[in-house]
N, C-alpha and C positions, 0 to 999 in steps of 0.2 A: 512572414512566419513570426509568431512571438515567442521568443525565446528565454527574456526574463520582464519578472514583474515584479515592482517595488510598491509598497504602499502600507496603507496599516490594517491589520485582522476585525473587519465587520462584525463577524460571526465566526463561530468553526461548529463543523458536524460529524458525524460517523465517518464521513468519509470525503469530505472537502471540505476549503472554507471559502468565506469568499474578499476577497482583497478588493480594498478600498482606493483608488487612484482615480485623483481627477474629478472628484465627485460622481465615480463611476464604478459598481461593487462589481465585480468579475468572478462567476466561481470557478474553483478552479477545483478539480478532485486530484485526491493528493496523497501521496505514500503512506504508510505508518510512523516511518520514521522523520517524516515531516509533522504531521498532528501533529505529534507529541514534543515536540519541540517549538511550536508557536501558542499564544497565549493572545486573551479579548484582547484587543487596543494596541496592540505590540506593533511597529515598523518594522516589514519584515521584505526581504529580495527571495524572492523564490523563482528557482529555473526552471522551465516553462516547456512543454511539447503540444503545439495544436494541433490534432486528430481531425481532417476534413473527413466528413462522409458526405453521400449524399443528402440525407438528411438533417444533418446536424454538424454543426463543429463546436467540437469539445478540449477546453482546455485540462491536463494533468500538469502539475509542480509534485518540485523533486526538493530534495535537499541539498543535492550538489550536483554539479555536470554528471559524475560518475553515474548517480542512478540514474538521471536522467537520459544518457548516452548508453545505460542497461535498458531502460526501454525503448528505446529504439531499435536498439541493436534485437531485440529477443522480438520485435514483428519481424525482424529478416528471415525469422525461419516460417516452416511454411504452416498454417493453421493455428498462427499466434495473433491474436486481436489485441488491442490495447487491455478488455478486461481479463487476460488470461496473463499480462504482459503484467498487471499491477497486483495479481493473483499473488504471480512471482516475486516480485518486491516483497506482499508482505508477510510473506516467510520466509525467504532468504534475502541478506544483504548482495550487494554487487558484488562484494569481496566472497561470501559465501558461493554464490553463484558460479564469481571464477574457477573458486577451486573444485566445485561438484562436476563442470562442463570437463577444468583439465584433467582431474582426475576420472572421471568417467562415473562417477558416481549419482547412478538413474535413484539410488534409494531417497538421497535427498531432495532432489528434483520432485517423488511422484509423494513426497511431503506436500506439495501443493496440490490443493483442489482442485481435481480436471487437467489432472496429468498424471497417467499411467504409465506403466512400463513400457510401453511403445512409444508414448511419444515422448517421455523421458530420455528414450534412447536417440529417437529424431533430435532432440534439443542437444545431447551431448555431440550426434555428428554434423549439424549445419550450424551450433556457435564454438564450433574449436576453433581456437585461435582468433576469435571476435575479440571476446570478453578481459577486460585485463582491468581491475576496478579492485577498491582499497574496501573495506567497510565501513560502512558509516555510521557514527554513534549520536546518540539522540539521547534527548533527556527528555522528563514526563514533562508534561506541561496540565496544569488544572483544566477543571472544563464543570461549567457548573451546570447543575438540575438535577430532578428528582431521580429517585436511585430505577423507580420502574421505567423511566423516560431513559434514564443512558444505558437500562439492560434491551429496551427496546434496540435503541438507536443502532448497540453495536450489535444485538442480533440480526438487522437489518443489513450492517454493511458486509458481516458475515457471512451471510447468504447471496448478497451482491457479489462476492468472492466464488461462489460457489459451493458451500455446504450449504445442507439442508437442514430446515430451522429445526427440525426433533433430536439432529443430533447436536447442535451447537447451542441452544436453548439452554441445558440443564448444565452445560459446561461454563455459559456464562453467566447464569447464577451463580453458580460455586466459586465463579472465580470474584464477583461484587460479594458477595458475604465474606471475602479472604484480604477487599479493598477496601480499607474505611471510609476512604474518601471516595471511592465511585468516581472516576472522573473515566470520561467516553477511553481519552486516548490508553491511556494506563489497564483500563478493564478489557478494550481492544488489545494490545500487546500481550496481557495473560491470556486472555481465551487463545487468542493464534500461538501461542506457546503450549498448551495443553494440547490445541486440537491437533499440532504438530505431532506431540508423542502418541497420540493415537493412528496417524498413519502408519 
């Protein structure tokens, strides 16, 4: 199992990047609050969960055990996949998480894309007493290209999230006319901030 990887940032994109070790680029798809905290060319350790299927095996990096050990923990319930698991990440912290699960609060929960009131309620009663995780804080990090290429990119990983691109299109325009710099991670964290208050 790989469970961390060290190396330095190849590339980064909407929604992973890919790490350089060994003369061997690995991508890994990766938190929000990971993006936005790595930058081109940077040496960076990032903790690591490899997803077998049968088809494929996929690496996700985390920013710290905590989220990482949140997604794990949130496939123990039942009809949670790794993409509903990173869903969750990227609108609530682990520290958020914990308190929505102890307190019982499905409102925040069905905050996430493809989580309604039922199964908001399923997630509050099969991760009670799982979840116990601090929040974890990120900084922006740049990301360079054109401004229609990273409104693409994050309407892209958007919808990889699960909304649908007519409704999160016009929200991440408004939020790049609001960023001067346009960068993927930064334009990523406003839109899932907006699209938030619209649940």
């Amino acid at each position: 199992m790989i469970s961390f990887i060290q190396g330095s940032v190849e590339s980064i994109h909407a929604d992973s990047v890919v790490i350089l070790t060994h003369g061997i680029g690995r991508k890994v798809f990766v938190s929000p609050s990971l993006l936005s905290s790595v930058r081109h060319g940077q040496d960076v350790g990032i903790h690591t969960e490899l997803v077998v299927r049968e088809d494929a095996l996929t690496l996700f990096g985390f920013s710290s055990r905590d989220e990482r050990d949140t997604f794990v923990t949130l496939q123990s319930a039942s009809g949670v996949g790794p993409k509903l698991a990173m869903a969750v990440l990227a609108v609530l912290t682990p520290g958020e998480l914990a308190a929505a699960v102890e307190n019982g609060d499905t409102k925040a929960l069905t905050r996430v894309p493809g989580v309604g009131p039922k199964v908001a309620g399923r997630l509050v009663l099969e991760l009670s007493g799982k979840i116990t995780a601090a929040p974890t804080g990120a900084e922006t990090a740049p990301q360079t290209g054109g401004k229609q290429a990273i409104i693409a990119e994050v309407v892209q990983a958007l919808i990889g999230l699960g909304w649908k691109e007519a409704n999160v299109q016009p929200v991440v325009e408004a939020a790049a006319e609001d960023d001067a710099n346009s960068e993927v991670s930064s334009l990523l964290k406003a839109s899932l901030r907006e699209l938030g208050k619209k649940r």
